[in-house]
C-alpha positions in Angstrom: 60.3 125.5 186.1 60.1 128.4 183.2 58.0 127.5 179.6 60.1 127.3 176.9 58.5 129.9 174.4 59.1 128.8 170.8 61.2 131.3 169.0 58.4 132.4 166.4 56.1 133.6 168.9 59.6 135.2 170.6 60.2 137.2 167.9 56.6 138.3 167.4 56.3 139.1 171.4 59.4 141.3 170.7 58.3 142.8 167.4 55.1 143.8 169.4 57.5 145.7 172.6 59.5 147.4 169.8 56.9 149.3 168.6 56.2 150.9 171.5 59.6 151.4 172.4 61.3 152.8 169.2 62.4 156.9 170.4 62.8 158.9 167.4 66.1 160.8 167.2 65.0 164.3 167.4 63.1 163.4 170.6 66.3 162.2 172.3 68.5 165.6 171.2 71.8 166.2 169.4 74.5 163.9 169.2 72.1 160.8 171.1 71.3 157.9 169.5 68.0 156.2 169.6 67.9 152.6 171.5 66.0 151.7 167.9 69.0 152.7 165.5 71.4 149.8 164.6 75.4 151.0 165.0 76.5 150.4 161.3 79.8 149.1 161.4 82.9 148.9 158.6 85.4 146.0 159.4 88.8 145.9 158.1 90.6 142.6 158.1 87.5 140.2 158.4 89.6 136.6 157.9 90.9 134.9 161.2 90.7 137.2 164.2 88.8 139.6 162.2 86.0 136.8 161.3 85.6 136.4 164.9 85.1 140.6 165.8 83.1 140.7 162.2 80.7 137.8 164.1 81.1 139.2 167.2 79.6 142.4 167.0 76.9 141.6 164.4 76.3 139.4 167.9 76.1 142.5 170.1 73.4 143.9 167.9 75.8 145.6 165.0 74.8 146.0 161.6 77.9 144.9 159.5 77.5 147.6 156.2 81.0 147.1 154.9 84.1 144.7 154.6 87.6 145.4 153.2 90.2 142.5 153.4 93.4 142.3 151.1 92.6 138.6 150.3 89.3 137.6 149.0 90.3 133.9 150.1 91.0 134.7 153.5 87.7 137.1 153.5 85.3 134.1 151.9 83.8 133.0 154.9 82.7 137.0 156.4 81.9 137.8 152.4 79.5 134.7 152.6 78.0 135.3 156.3 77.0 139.0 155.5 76.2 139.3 151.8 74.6 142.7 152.0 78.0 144.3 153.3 79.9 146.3 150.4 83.4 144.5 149.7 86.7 146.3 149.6 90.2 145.7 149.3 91.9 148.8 150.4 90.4 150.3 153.4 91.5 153.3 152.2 89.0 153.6 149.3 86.1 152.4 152.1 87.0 155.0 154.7 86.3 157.7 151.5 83.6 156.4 150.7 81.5 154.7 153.5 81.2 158.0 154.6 77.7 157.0 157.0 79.4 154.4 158.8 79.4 154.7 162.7 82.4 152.7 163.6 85.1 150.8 162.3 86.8 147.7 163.7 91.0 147.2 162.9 91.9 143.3 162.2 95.1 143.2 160.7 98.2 142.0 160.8 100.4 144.5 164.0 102.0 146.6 161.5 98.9 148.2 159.9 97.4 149.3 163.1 98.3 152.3 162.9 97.8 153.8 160.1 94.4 152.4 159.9 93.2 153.2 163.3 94.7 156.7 162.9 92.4 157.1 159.7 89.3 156.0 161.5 90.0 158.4 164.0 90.4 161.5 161.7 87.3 160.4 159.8 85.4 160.8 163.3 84.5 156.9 163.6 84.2 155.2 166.3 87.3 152.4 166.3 87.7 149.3 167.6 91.7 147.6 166.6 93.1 144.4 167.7 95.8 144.2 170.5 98.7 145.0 170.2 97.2 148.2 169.5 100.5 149.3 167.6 103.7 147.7 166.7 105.4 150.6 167.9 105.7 153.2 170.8 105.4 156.3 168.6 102.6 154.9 166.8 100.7 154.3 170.6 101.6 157.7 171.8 100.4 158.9 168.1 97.2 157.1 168.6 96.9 157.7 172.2 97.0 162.2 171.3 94.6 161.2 168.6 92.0 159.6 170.8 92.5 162.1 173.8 91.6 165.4 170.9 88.4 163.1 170.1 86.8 162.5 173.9 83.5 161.5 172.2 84.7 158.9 170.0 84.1 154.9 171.4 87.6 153.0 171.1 88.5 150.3 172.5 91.5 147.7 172.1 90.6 143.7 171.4 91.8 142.7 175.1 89.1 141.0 175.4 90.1 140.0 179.1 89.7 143.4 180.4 86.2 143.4 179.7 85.8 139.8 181.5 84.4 139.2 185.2 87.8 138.2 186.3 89.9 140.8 186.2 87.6 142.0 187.9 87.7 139.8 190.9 91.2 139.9 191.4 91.0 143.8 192.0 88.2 143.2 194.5 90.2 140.5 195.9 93.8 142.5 196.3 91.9 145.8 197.5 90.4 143.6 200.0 93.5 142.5 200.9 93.1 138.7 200.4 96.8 138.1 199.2 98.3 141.7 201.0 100.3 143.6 199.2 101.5 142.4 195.8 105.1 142.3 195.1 105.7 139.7 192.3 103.4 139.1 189.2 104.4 136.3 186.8 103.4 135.8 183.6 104.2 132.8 181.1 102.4 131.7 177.5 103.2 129.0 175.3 103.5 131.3 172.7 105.3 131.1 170.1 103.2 128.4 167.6 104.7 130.0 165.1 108.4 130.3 163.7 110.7 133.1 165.4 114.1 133.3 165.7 115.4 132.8 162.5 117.0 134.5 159.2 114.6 136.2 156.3 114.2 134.0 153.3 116.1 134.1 150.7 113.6 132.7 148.0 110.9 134.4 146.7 107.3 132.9 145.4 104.5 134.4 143.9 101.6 134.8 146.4 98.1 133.8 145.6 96.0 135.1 142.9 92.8 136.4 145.6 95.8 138.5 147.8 97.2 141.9 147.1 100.7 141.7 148.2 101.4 145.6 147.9 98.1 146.5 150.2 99.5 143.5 152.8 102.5 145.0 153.0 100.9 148.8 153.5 103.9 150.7 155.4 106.2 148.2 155.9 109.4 147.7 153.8 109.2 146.5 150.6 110.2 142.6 150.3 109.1 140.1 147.9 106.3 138.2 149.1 107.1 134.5 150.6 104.7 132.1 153.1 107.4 132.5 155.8 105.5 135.9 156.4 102.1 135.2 155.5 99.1 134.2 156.8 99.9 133.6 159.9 103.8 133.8 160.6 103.7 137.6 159.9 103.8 137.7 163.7 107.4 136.7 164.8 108.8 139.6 162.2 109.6 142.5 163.8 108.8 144.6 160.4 105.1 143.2 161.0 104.4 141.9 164.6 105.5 142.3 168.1 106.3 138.0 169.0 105.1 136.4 171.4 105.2 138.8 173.7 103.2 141.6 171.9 100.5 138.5 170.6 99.6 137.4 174.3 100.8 140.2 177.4 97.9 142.2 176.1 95.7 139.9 177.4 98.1 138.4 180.0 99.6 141.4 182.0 96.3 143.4 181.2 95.5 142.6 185.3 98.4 143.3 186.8 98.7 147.3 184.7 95.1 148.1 185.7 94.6 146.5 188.9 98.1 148.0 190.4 98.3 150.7 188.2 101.6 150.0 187.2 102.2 153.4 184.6 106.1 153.1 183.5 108.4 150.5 184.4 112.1 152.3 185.5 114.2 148.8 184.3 113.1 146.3 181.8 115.5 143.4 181.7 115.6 140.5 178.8 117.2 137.2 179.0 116.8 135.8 175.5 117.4 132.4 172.8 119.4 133.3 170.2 119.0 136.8 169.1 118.2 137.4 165.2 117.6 140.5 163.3 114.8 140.5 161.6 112.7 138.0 164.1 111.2 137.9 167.4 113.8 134.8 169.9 112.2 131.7 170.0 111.8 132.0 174.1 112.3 134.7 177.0 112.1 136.3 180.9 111.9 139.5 181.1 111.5 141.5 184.0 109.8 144.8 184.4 111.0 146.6 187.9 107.6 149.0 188.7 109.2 151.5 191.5 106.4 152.4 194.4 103.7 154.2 193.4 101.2 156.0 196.1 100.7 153.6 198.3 101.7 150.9 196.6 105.1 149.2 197.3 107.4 148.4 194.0 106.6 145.4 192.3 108.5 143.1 190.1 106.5 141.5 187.2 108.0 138.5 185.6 107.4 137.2 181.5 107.8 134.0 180.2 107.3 132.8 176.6 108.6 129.7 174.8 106.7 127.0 176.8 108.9 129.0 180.0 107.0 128.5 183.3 107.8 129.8 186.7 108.5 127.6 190.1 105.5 125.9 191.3 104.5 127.8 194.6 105.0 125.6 197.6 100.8 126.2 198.4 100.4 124.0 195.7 100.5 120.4 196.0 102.9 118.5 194.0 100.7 115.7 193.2 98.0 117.8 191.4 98.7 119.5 187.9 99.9 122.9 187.8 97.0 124.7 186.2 97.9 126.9 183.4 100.5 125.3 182.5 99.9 123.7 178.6 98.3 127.8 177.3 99.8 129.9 180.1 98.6 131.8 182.9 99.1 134.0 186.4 100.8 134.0 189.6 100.4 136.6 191.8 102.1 136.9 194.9 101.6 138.6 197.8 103.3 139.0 201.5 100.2 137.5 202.5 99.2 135.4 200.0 99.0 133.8 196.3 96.6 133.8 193.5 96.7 132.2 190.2 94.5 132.5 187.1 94.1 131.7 183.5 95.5 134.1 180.3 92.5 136.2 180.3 92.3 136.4 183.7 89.3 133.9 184.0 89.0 131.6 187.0 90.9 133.1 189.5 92.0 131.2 192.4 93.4 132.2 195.8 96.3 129.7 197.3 95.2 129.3 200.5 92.7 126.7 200.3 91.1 128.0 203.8 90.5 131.3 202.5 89.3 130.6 199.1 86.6 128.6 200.7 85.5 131.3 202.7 85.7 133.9 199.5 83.4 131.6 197.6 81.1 131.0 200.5 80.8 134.6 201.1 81.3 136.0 198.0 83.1 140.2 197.9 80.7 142.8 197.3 81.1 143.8 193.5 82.9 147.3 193.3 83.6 147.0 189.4 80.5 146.5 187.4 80.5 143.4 185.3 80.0 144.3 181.5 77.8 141.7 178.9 81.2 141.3 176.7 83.7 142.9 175.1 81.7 143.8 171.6 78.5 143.7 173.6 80.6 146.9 175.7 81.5 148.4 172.8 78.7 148.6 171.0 77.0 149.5 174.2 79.3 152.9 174.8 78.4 154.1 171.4 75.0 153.6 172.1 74.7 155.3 175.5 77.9 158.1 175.0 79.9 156.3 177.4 83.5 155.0 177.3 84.4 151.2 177.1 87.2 150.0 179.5 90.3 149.3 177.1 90.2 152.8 175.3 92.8 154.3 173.6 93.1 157.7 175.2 93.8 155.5 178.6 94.2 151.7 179.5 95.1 150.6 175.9 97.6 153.2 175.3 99.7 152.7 178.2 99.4 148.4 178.7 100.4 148.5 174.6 103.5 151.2 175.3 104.5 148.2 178.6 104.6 145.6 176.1 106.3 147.2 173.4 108.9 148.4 176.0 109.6 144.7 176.8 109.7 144.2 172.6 112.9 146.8 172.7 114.5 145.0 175.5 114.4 141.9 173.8 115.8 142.9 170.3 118.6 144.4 172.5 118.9 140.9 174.8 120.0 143.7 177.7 118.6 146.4 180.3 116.3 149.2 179.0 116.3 152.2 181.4 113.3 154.3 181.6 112.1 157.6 183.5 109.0 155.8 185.5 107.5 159.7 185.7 107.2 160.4 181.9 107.9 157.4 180.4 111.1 158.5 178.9 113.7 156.1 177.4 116.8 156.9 179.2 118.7 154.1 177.6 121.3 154.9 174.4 122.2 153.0 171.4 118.3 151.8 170.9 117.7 152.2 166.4 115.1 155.3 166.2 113.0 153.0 164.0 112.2 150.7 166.8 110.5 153.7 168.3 109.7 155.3 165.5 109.4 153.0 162.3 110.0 154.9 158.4 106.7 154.1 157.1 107.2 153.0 152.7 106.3 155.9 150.9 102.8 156.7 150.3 101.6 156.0 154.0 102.2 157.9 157.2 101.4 157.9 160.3 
């Protein structure tokens, strides 16, 4: 049984290895970083998801040197937890003048991601943004271009699935074979918990003293500011999120695109609630047709949203619960098999109960090294010149441009057709702003 060391002599134990540890810059050569140098970090949007990245990589080893948020209130609880860190309310004004920072993480509402990882880029930062990584597809093939003319830049998207054990296992899993070739991938959330499908207010309030309406808004439209938008319901509005579906296939379908490598769909298909302008339907199934690929056969992958789940498989028994169910989850099927597992991919579990006892007695050998976490990764790639999984120039780029293709089949309610090669929409009649949104003036892209 190990001693439990009390954390002061810890601390001094570890002080003590330090010093003989600590390589001076110059010794390592140009453009390495010392083990012994923090990674000095500039967050953007630090309330809700952005407390949670802010924490995380101060977790990972981070130092946090700089915090912008449009609303002091939402901010209070990062402004509190890291005193030292410079405040700002337009990220702008930090990008110009935090000019020593290292990286910079993106936590805003969809229709700021952008422009703001765009920015970080030029500025030669390192850049970590939230999923979906845009709001549109011009702005992911914008930011993808942008990433690929910077190779030694870090990015990475906030999928933080892909940076999990168990996506990992399910690739070890189908390139063993387990479940045979996949043919059908269904996906389902509960999402949305917040309104969609309905009409823009017509009222309009005054929004709270601590938030800058004008910076909220950045490129979107201008509109008066009301709570049906924000916090929090900014995401069923097309102008500023993506639904349900852009809020959770980034973590859902993250599997299925890297594990099969999916690339383009050639057909996207919506069924839809009630169809509304300005919002996001209330529920959907859409289904992406993937054509063959190599030696892959084509595969049709299924999304649900509005509390929609798919048939229970017949492998599973109808007295027990249907896992997944109440947040969502994964069904993979196979000609020779089924697997299910959670939204981010966590506990995988093969259907046939003969052959998942044998996979967990005799575990596969690991092909796909495990990481320590998705800030833990990221901070880790700046730190050793490497690249983290979900970068922009690759993975995040294309699952964001899959999603966002399912976003335009839904505003339609109908068929999108697509060139699987180059990613082409072949469909007419689609607005050029849904592919290409008019940024207010004063920002661009």
């Amino acid at each position: 049984m190990s001693k439990r060391i009390p954390r002061r002599d810890f601390v001094r134990g570890a002080s003590s290895a330090a010093a003989f540890t600590i390589v001076p810059r110059h010794v390592l050569g140009r453009g390495s970083r010392a083990p012994s140098d923090a990674v000095n970090v500039a967050c953007i949007g630090v309330g809700g998801m952005g407390r949670n990245d802010v924490r995380g990589l101060a977790q990972a080893g981070a130092s946090i040197v700089a915090l912008c948020d449009v609303d002091d209130e939402a901010a209070a609880d990062s402004y509190r937890a890291y005193p030292q860190a410079r405040k700002y309310k337009d990220w702008r004004e930090m990008l110009e003048r935090e000019r020593g920072i290292d990286a910079v993480t993106v936590s805003t509402p969809d229709h700021t991601h952008a422009a703001a990882t765009l920015a970080v880029l030029r500025a030669g930062k390192h850049c970590r943004t939230q999923k979906p990584l845009t709001r549109t597809i011009a702005e992911a093939r914008a930011i993808r271009d942008a990433a690929a003319q910077r190779p030694r830049l870090v990015t990475q998207m906030g999928n933080q699935g892909h940076a999990n054990e168990g996506v990992r296992q399910i690739r070890e899993w189908v390139e063993a074979g387990l479940i045979g070739a996949v043919r059908e991938v269904h996906y389902w959330t509960n999402r949305p918990i917040w309104p969609q499908g309905l009409l823009r207010p017509t009222e309009a309030h005054n929004p709270r003293p601590t938030l800058d309406w004008n910076l909220w808004l950045g490129p979107a439209p201008e509109r008066p500011y009301t709570p049906a938008y924000a916090p929090f319901r900014w995401r069923g509005w097309w102008d500023f999120g993506t639904g349900a579906l852009g809020d959770m296939a980034c973590h859902l379908m993250d599997a299925a695109y890297w594990v099969l490598d999916l690339g383009y769909p050639s057909r996207i298909e919506a069924e839809c609630s009630q169809l509304f302008t300005e919002t996001a339907p209330k529920s959907s199934r859409i289904i992406f047709t993937f054509p063959a690929k190599g030696s892959r056969p084509s595969v049709t992958v299924v999304w649900r949203d509005g509390a929609l789940v798919p048939p229970r498989p017949a492998e599973w028994p109808a007295t027990d619960l249907w896992p997944f169910a109440e947040d969502g989850g994964q069904l993979w099927i196979g000609d020779q098999g089924k697997l299910v597992a959670g939204v981010y991919a966590e506990n995988p579990k093969l259907l046939d109960r003969d052959r998942m006892a044998e996979v967990t007695a005799h575990p596969l050998e690991q092909r796909y090294p495990r990481t320590p976490g998705v800030y833990a990764e990221f901070i880790n790639a700046i730190t050793n010149n490497q690249r983290a999984g979900s970068d922009f120039a690759g993975h995040a780029t294309g699952l964001t441009e899959m999603v966002l293709l399912g976003c335009l089949a839904q505003r339609l309610g109908a068929g999108v057709e697509l060139d699987p090669t180059t990613g082409r929409i072949l469909t007419a009649g689609i607005p050029a702003d849904w592919i290409t949104p008019v940024y207010r003036r004063g920002w661009n892209l």
